[in-house]
C-alpha positions in Angstrom: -19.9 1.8 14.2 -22.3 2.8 16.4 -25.8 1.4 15.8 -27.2 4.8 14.9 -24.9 5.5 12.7 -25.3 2.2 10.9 -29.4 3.0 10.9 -28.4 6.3 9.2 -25.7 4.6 6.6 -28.1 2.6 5.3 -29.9 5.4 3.4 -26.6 6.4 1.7 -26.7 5.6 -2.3 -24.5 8.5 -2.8 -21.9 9.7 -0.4 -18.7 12.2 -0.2 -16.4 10.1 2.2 -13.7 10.8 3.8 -11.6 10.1 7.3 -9.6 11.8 10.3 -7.4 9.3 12.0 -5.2 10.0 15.4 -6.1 13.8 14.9 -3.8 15.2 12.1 -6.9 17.3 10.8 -10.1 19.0 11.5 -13.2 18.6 9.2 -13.2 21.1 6.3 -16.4 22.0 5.0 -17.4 21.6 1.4 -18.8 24.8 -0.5 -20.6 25.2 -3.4 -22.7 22.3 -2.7 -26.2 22.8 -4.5 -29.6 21.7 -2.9 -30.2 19.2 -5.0 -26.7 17.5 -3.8 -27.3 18.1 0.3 -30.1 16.1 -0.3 -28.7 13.6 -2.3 -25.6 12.8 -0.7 -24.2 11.7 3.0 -21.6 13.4 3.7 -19.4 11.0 6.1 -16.1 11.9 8.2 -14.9 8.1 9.6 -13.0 9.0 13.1 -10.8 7.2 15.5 -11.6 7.9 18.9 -8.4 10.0 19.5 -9.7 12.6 16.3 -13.0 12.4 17.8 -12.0 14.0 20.9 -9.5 16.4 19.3 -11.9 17.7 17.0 -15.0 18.4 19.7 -12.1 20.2 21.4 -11.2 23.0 18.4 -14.6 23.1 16.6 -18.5 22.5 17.4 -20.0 19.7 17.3 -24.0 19.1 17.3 -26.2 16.2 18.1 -29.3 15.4 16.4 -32.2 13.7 17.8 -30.9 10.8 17.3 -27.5 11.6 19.5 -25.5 11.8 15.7 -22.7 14.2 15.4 -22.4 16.4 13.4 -19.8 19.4 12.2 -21.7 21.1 9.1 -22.6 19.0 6.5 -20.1 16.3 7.6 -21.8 13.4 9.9 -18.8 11.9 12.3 -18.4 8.1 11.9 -16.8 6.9 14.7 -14.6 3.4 14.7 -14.2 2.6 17.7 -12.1 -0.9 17.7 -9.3 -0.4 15.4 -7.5 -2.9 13.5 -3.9 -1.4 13.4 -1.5 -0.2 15.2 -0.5 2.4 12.6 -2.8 5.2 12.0 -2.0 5.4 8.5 -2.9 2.1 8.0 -6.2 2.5 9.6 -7.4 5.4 7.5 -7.2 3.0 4.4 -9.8 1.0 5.6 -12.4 4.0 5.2 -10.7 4.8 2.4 -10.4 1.9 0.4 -13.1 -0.5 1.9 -16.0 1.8 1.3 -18.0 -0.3 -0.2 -17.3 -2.6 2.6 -18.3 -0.1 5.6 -21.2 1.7 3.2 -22.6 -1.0 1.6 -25.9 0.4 0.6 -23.8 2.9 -1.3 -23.8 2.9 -5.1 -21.7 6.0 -5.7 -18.7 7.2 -3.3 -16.4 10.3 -3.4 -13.5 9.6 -1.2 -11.3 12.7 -0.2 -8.6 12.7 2.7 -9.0 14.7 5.9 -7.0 17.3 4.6 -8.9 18.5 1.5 -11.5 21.0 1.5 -14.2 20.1 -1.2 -15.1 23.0 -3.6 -16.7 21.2 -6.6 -20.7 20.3 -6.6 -20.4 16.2 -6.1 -23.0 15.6 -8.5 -20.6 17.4 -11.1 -17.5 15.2 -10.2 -19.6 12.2 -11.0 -21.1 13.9 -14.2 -17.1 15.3 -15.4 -15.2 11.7 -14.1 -17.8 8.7 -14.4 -21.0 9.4 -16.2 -19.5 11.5 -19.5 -17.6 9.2 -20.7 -19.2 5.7 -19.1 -16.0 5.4 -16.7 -16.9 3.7 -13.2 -13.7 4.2 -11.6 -11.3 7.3 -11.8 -8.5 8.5 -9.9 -5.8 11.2 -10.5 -2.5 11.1 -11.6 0.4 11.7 -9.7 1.9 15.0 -9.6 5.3 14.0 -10.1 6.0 10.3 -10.2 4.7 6.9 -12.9 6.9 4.3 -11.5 6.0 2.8 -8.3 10.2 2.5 -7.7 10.2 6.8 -8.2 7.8 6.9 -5.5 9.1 4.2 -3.4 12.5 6.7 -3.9 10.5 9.2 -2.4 8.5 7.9 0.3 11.6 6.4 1.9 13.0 10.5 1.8 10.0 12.0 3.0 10.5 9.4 5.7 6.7 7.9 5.1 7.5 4.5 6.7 10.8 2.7 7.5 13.1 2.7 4.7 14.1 -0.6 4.6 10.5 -1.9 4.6 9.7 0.3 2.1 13.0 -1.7 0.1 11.4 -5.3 0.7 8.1 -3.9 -0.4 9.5 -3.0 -4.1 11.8 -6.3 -4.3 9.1 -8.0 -3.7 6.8 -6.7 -6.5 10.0 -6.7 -8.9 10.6 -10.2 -8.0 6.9 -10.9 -9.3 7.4 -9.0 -12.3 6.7 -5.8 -11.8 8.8 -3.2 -14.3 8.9 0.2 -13.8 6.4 2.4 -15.7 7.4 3.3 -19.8 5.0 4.3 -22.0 5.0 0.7 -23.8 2.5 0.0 -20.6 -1.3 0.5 -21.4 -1.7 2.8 -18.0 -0.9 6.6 -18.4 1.0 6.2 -15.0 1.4 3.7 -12.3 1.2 6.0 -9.4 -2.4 7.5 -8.6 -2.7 10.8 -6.2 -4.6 8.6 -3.7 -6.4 12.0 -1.8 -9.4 11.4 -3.9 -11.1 8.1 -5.5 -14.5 8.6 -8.1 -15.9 5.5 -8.0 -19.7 3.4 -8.4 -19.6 0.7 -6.5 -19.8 -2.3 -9.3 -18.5 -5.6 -8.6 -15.4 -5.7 -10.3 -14.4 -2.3 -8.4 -15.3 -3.7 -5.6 -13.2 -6.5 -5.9 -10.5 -4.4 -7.3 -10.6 -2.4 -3.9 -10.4 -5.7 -1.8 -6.8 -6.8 -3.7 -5.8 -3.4 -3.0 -6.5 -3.1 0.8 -4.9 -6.3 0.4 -1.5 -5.5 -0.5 -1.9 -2.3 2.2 -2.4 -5.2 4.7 0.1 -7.3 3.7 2.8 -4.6 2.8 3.4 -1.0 3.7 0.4 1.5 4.4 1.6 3.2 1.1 -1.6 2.6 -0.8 0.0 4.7 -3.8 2.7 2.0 -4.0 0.3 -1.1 -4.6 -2.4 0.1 -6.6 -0.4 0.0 -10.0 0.8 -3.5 -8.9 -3.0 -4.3 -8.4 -3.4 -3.4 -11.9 -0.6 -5.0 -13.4 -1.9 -8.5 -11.6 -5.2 -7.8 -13.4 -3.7 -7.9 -16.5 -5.9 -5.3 -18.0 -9.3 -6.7 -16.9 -9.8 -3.7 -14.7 -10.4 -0.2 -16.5 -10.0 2.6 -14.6 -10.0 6.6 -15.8 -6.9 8.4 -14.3 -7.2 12.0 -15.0 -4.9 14.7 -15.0 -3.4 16.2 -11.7 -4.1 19.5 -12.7 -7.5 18.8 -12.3 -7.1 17.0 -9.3 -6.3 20.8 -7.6 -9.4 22.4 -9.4 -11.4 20.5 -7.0 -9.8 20.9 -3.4 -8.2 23.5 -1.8 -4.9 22.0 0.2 -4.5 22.4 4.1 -2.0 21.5 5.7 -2.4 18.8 8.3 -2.7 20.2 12.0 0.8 18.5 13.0 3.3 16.0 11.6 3.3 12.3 12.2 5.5 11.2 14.5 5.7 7.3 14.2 8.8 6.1 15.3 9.3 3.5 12.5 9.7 6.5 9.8 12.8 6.7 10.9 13.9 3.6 10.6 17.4 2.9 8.3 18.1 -0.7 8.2 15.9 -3.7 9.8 18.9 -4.5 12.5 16.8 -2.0 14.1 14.0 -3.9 14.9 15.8 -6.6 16.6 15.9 -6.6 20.5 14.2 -3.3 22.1 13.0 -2.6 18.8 11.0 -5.0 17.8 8.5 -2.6 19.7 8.6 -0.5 16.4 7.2 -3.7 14.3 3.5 -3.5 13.8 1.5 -6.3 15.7 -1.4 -6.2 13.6 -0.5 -5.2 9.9 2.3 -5.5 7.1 2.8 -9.2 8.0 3.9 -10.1 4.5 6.9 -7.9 5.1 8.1 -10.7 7.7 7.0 -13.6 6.4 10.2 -15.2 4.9 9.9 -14.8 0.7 10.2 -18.0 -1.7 13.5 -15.9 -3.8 16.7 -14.6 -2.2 15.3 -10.6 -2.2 18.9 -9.7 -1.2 20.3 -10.6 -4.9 17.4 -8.7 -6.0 18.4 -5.3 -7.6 16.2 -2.5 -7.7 15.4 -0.1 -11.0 17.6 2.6 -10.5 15.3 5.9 -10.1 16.3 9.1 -11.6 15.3 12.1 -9.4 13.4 14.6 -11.5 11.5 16.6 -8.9 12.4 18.3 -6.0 9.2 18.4 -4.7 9.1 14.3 -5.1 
């Protein structure tokens, strides 16, 4: 970060976070935000350098006196070294090492690029944490509770390269992961991962660093290791998943301002990374997924998944 912006970070206890990386999106700007809140909160959007330029191309941008940018109530963060290759991958470190890059913070609202805050952030902390003494919440998914359902899905959507996606999951079922059943203590396995309520308390923050963990080691699909985070904790970390229904009552939806367009999405079998391919594997993330395995994960079957949802 830029040493202003670190100056200025330090002042955050309460902050509505969020990140643009390799400009898929433009800043959206909260409404309904009372007084009391604007004063309260920072309101940080972490950019790459590439989103930084795309946005002061398509909307104004305003310096303070201190040279910080600004675009409403959102104050631009840039990063300028980044760590991966993949921009996916880098917009989890905002995302999920909050506490990490905001340390002074004692309260964060995480929301993707794409979302377009319309609830008072003082009244998502009073409705998610402080009613009912939860310090971590996070909403369930829309359509899937096994990690293996959205795995199934990813790998249609074309999120990352199929196969990878394949070692991912037969490495977590080789570990002893099952797919979700309602004889598990979590309502679901699978969080909508476009918005994290969370104080910043030790055990969260530790909970965060195993997660950004697997998302280093693995795939950049965050929703496929948090459950296995929680399965590893064994119950020691409590965490309030709410219902996704409510999870739309706070955001309106826009759409991102193109596709991505990483070639390795459209990867179908890991032949495809040998010789002028291996250009396609990532030089600085998802190492795990090359590192040879102790157990044959070719003998290893995965759950079958049952498709329920189109839209999945």
């Amino acid at each position: 970060m830029n040493p202003v912006d670190i100056e200025y970070v330090k002042r955050c206890r309460f902050l509505v976070a969020s990140g643009i990386f390799d400009g898929y999106d433009v800043p959206h700007q909260p409404s309904n935000i009372s007084i009391r809140s604007k004063k309260l909160f920072c309101f940080l959007m972490v950019v790459d350098e590439v989103s930084l330029k795309f946005i002061k191309e398509n909307v104004t941008v305003r310096k303070d006196k201190d040279k910080g940018m600004w675009v409403g109530l959102w104050r631009l963060i840039p990063l300028k070294h980044q760590p991966y290759d993949e921009p996916r991958r880098n917009g989890k470190v905002p995302k999920i090492l909050t506490h990490r890059l905001f340390p002074q913070a004692q309260y964060s609202i995480w929301i993707d690029g794409k979302m377009e805050l319309i609830v008072d952030p003082l009244l998502i902390l009073e409705r998610y944490l402080w009613r009912d003494k939860h310090t971590y919440a996070i909403a369930q998914h829309k359509h899937h509770r096994s990690i293996y359902e959205e795995a199934d899905a990813n790998k249609r959507r074309k999120r990352y390269a199929r196969p990878l996606i394949d070692l991912h999951m037969k490495i977590y079922y080789s570990e002893g992961m099952e797919p979700w059943s309602l004889k598990k203590n979590t309502i679901s396995d699978v969080p909508e991962g476009a918005i994290i309520i969370r104080e910043h308390t030790a055990l969260n923050n530790l909970f965060n660093c195993l997660w950004f963990n697997e998302v280093n080691l693995f795939t950049p699909r965050d929703q496929l290791s948090f459950g296995y985070v929680v399965y590893r904790l064994k119950g020691l970390f409590k965490f309030f998943m709410f219902r996704n229904c409510e999870y739309y009552s706070l955001f309106i939806l826009h759409p991102h301002t193109r596709e991505h367009s990483s070639k390795v999405e459209w990867v179908k079998s890991l032949s495809e990374f040998k010789g002028s391919g291996s250009s396609m594997k990532e030089s600085r993330g998802g190492f795990g997924l090359w590192t040879p395995y102790p157990k044959n994960l070719d003998s290893v079957t995965l759950p079958q998944v049952v498709r329920t949802s189109k839209a999945g």
